[in-house]
Wavefront OBJ file of the C-alpha trace (Angstrom):
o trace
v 111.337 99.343 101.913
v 108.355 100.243 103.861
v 104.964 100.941 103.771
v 103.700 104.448 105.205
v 99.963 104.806 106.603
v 98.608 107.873 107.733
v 95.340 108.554 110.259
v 93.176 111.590 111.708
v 93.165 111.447 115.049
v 90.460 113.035 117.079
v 90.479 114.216 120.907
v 93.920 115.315 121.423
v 94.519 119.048 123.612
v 98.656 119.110 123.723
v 101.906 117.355 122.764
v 101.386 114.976 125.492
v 98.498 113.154 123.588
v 100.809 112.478 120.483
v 103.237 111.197 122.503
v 101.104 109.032 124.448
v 99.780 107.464 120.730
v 103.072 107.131 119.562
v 103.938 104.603 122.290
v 101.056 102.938 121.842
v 101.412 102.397 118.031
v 105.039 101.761 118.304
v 104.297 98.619 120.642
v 102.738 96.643 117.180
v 105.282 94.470 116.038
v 106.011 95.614 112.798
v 105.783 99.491 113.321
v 108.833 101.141 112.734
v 108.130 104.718 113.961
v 104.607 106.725 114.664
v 104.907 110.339 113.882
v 102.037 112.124 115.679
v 101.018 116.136 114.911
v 98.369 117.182 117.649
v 97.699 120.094 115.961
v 97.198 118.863 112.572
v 95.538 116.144 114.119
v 97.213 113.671 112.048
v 99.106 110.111 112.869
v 101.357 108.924 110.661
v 102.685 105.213 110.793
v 105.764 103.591 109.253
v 105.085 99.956 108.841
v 107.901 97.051 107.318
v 107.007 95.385 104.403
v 106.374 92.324 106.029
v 104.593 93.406 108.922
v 100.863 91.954 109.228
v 99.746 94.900 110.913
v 96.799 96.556 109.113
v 94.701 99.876 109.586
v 92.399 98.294 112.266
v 95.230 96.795 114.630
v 96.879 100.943 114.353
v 92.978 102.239 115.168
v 92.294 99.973 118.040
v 96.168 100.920 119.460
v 95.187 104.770 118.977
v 92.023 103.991 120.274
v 93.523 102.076 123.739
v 95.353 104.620 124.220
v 92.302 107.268 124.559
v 91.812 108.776 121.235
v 89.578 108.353 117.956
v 91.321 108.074 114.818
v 90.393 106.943 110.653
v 92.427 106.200 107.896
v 93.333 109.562 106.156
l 1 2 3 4 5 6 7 8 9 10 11 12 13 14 15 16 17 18 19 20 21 22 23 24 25 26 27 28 29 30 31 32 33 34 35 36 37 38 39 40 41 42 43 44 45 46 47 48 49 50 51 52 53 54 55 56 57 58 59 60 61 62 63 64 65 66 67 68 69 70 71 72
């Protein structure tokens, strides 16, 4: 099983910028795969179930990386 989060992400222009937030994401411990849509503006995050990664930990990763981003 998993759990499956989902964020908007704000400040993205191309492809490039999902990619670049999918790396970042995908470096949590825990994260299983980061699915990001630049055009739809949207992040979404597959989590284990027992990973102790929570909204804030996937916000301050998409916001390292450049970006703004909220829980959808």
């Amino acid at each position: 099983m998993s759990r499956t989060l989902e964020f908007r992400v704000t400040g993205m222009h191309c492809g490039s910028c999902g990619m670049l937030i999918d790396d970042a994401v995908e470096e949590l411990d825990g994260v299983t795969s980061s699915t990001t849509d630049a055009r739809a503006e949207r992040t979404v995050v597959e989590l284990d179930d027992v990973s102790p990664i929570d909204d804030e930990d996937i916000i301050a990763a998409i916001e390292e990386a450049g970006y703004r981003a909220v829980r959808a």
